[in-house]
N, C-alpha and C positions, 0 to 999 in steps of 0.2 A: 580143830577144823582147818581146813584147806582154805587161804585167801581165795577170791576171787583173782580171774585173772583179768593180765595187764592192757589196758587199751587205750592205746594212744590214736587219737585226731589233730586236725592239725587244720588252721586258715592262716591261708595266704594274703598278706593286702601286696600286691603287686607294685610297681616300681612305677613310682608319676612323673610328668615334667617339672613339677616344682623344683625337683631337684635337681639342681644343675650336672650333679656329677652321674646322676641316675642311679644312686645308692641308699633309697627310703625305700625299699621292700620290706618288708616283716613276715613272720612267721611266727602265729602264736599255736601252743600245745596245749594240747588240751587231754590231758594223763586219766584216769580209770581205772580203777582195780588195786591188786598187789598189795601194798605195808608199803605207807608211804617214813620216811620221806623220800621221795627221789631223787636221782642224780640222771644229770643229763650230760652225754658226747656226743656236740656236734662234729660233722666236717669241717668247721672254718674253724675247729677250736675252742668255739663257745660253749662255755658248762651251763648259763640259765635256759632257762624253759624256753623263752622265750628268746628271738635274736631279729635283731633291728638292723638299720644300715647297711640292706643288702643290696648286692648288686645281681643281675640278672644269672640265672642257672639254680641246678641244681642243687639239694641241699639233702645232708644224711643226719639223721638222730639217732641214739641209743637211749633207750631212757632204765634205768635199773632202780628197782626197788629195795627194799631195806633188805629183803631174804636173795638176793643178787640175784632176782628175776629180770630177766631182759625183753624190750621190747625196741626192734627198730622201725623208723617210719621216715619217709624222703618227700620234700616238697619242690615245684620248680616258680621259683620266682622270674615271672615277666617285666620285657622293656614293653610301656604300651605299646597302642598301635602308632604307626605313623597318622596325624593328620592328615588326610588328601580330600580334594574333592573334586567334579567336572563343572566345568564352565562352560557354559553358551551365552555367546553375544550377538545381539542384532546383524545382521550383514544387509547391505544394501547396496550391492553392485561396488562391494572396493570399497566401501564409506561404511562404518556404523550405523550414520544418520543420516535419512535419506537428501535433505536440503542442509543450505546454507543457514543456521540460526533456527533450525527447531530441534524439538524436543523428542524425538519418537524412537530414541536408543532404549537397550536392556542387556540387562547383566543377571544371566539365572544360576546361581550356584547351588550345587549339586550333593554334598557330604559324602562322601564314598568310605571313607574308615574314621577313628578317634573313638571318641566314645559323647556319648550324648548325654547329657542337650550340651549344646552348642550357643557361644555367645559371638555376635554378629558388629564389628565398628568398623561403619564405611567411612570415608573422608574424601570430598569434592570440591570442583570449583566450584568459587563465589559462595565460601562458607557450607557445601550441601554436606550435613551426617543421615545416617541413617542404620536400626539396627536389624533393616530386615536381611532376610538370608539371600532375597532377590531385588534387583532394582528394575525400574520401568520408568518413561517418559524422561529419560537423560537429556543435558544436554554435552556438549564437545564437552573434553575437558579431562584430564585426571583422575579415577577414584582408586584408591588405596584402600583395600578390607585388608579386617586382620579378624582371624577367627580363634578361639580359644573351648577346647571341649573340658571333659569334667575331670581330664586326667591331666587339667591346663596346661596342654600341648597345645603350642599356638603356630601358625601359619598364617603369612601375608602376601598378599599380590597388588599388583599393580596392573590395571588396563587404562589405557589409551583408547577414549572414544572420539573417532575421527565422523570428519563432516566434510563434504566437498566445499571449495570456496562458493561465493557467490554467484550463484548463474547471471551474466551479464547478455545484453542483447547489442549486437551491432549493426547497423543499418548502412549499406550502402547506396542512396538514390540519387538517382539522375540530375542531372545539372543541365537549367538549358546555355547555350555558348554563351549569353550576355545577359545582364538583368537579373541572376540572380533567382532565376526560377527554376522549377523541376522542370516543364515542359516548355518546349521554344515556343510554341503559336496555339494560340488559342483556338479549342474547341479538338486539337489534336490529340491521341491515345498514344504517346511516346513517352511515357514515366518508365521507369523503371525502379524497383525496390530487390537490396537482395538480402537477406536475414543473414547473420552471421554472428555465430553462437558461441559464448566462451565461459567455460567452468561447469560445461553440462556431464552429463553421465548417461551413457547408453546412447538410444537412438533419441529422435529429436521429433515431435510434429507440431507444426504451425498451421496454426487457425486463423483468417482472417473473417472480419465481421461482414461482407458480402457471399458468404460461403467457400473463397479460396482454399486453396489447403495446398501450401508445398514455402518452401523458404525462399524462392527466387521467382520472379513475377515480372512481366514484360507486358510492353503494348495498354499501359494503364493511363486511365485520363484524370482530368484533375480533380481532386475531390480528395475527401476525409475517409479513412482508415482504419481500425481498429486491428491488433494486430495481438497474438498472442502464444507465445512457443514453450511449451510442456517437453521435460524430458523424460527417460524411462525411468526417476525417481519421483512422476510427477511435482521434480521441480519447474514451476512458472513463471515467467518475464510478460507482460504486457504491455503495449503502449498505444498512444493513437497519432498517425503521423499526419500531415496535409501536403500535396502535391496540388504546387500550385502553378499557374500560369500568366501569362501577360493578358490585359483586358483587350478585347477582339478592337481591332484597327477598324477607325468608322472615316468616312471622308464626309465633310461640308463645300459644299459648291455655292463659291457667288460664279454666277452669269449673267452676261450684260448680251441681250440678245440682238442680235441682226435687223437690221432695219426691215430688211425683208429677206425670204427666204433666196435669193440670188445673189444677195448682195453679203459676201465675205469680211462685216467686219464685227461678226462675236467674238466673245471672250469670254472662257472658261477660265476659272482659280480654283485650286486647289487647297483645303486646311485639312490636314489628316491629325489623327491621334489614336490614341491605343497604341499595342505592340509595347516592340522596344526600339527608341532609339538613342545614340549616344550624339552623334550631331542632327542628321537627316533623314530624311526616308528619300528611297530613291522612286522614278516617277520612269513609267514607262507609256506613252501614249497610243493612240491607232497609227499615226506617222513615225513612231519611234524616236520622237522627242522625249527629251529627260527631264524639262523642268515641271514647277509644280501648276505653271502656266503656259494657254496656249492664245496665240489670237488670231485673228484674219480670217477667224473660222464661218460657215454658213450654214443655214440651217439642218438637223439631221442628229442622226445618231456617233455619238461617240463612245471608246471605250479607253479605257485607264487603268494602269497594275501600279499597285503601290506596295510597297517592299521596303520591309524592317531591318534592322541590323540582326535579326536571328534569322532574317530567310524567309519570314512569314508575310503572306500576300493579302492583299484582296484584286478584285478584276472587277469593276461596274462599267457600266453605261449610263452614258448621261443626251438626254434628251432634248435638246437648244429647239427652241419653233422661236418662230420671227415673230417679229411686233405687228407686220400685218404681211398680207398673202402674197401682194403684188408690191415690186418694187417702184412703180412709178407714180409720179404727183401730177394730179389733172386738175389744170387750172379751173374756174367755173365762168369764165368769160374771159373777151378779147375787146379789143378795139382798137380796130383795126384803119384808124384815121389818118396815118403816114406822119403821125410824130417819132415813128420808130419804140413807140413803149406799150408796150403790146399787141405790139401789129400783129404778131404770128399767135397760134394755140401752139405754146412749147409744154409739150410732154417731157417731163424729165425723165431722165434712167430710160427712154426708150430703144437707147443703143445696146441693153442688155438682151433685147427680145429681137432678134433680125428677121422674124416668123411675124410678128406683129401685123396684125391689117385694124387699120381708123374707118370708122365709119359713118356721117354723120345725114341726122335725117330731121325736113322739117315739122314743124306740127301736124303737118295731116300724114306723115308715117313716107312721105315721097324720099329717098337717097338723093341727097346733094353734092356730095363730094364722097370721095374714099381714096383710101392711099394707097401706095405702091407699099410691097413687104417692106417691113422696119420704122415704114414712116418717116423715110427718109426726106420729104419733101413736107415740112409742117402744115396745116391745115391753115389761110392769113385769109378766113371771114370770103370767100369767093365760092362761085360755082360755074365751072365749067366759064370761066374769067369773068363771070359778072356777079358786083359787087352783092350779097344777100342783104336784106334788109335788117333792121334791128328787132331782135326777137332771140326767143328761146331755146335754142336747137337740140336734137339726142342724140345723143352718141353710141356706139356700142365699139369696143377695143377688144380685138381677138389678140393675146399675146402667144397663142399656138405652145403653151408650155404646160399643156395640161390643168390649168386651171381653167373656171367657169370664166365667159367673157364679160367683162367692167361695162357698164353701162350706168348714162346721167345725162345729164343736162348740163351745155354750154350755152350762155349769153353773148350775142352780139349786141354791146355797147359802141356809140358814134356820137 
């Protein structure tokens, strides 16, 4: 009978990274048929069936059986693949991480060749490992993968996840000249705030807790703030400022008032406080006197600026009335008996009034005497040069200065 004929197959295990030199390929036979035993020529010179320690290419067999039947067969031994893969990382405007000190970086790696499955050893800061293929919630810092497929071809990288520094906020506000406050005078809208922003990314918007919204801000009065600037990483700064001022400048008035409203010898004083001062406040009066006193004054209105060392005023009026209406003292009796001591009705202060007219009348209402204007010639107990008798008399005094006319009763004593 005729053998069967010759049939040669043949598997390849292909060429892995274990091997440094890239020479573990094999190639086993796998013969059929013919009158064994067989003999094998390879290409590289090898007579077993079988040939190990290969390096990438191809490869030629002859396999001949005992009645010198031939059979040839050719295998190609691969280098694997290369390991590669694609990488995507967070991006946030130039940064990985959107802020300063969080967490919200990622690393998605991608496997593009090797052979599968795949082993995953990441290495972080502050001790982080991890064996997934993807990372999330990073923070800054170094991570190092190294990946290894089943052909243990291993590849490593390195990324660098970056973080803007820390968004800082800087304030410039107003100073008032002296004392130490934002605003010079009290109750004024002269603050000033200007936002000024360091370590931000992108654009900028500021929020103030009265509804504001811009970084620089004028014409503010004094009071508390709440202030808060977001950049386009939604990183945010807060704070709450106080623009302050000097306590509103109040004036205390002692006054010593006028004996009466003609007679010039009041006295206004002065105690101020609030504001600011470093020695004094200065004092401007209705005459444009300077001190914080005035005297010789008479009854009526005055007015008065008093002024801080920032500039800051006040302007009152102050309102002196006399101690009574009329200036003059009316005796209530004379006696008029030529000892020289009381001989005359002396009207004092009636040299103020030169309009003045005296008039005196006896108990049944009849005029006795009356003066010439000012009263120049005192009233000495007579009428019309004869001597009036002892008794009650009424008077009535027109001082012609607008006021109601004085009217009473004078005593002739003898």
């Amino acid at each position: 009978t005729e053998p069967e004929a010759l049939v040669v197959d043949h598997i390849v295990t292909n060429i892995t990274c274990e091997s440094p030199g890239m020479d573990n390929g094999t190639i086993t036979l796998n013969v059929q048929g013919g009158a064994e035993p067989y003999s094998y020529l390879w290409s590289n010179g090898a007579t077993t069936r079988d040939i190990t320690g290969l390096t990438e290419g191809w490869y030629f067999v002859i396999v001949i059986d005992l009645y010198g039947c031939q059979k040839e067969d050719s295998a190609y031994v691969s280098l694997p693949p290369p390991l590669e893969f694609s990488k995507e990382v967070s991006e946030r405007n130039e940064f990985n991480i959107s802020c300063f000190g969080r967490n919200d970086a990622f690393i998605n790696i991608t496997m593009t060749s090797g052979e599968e499955p795949y082993v995953f050893n990441w290495t972080g800061p502050e001790g982080f490992t991890s064996n997934e293929s993807s990372l999330s919630q990073l923070y800054a810092g170094e991570y190092i993968l190294y990946v290894e497929d089943n052909n243990y071809c291993t590849v490593t990288d390195t990324t660098i996840i970056t973080q803007p520094d820390s968004l800082i906020m800087h304030l410039d506000i107003s100073e008032s000249d002296n004392g130490g406050y934002n605003i010079n005078c009290y109750g004024d809208n002269t603050g000033r705030v200007e936002i000024i922003p360091e370590n931000y990314v992108g654009d900028m918007d500021y929020y103030w807790t009265d509804g504001y919204m811009g970084s620089v801000r004028n014409e503010m009065p004094a009071g508390t703030y709440g202030i808060l600037m977001v950049d386009e990483n939604t990183c945010d700064v807060d704070t709450v400022i106080t623009l302050t001022q000097p306590e509103p400048i109040t004036l205390t008035y002692e006054i010593i008032q006028p004996f009466c409203k003609d007679m010039p010898d009041g006295e206004i004083s002065v105690q101020a406080a609030g504001g600011y001062v470093a020695t004094d406040y200065s004092y401007l009066w209705f005459d444009n006197s300077t001190s914080s006193y005035i005297d010789n004054i008479s009854a009526g209105l005055y007015w008065l600026t008093v002024t801080d060392d920032n500039g800051c005023s006040i302007t009152d009026t102050i309102m002196v009335s006399a101690e009574q209406e009329s200036c003059i003292t009316i005796p209530n009796a004379i006696s008029p008996n030529g000892d020289n001591i009381n001989d005359i009705w002396n009207i004092e202060m009636m040299e103020l009034y030169p309009e003045a007219e005296v008039k005196i009348f006896n108990r049944w209402g009849v005029i006795v005497w009356a003066s010439d204007k000012g009263y120049p010639v005192p009233w000495d107990g007579t009428s019309k040069g004869r001597k009036l008798p002892i008794d009650s008399y009424h008077y009535i005094i027109n001082l012609h200065d607008g006021t109601k006319p004085v009217i009473g009763n004078v005593t002739i004593i003898r």
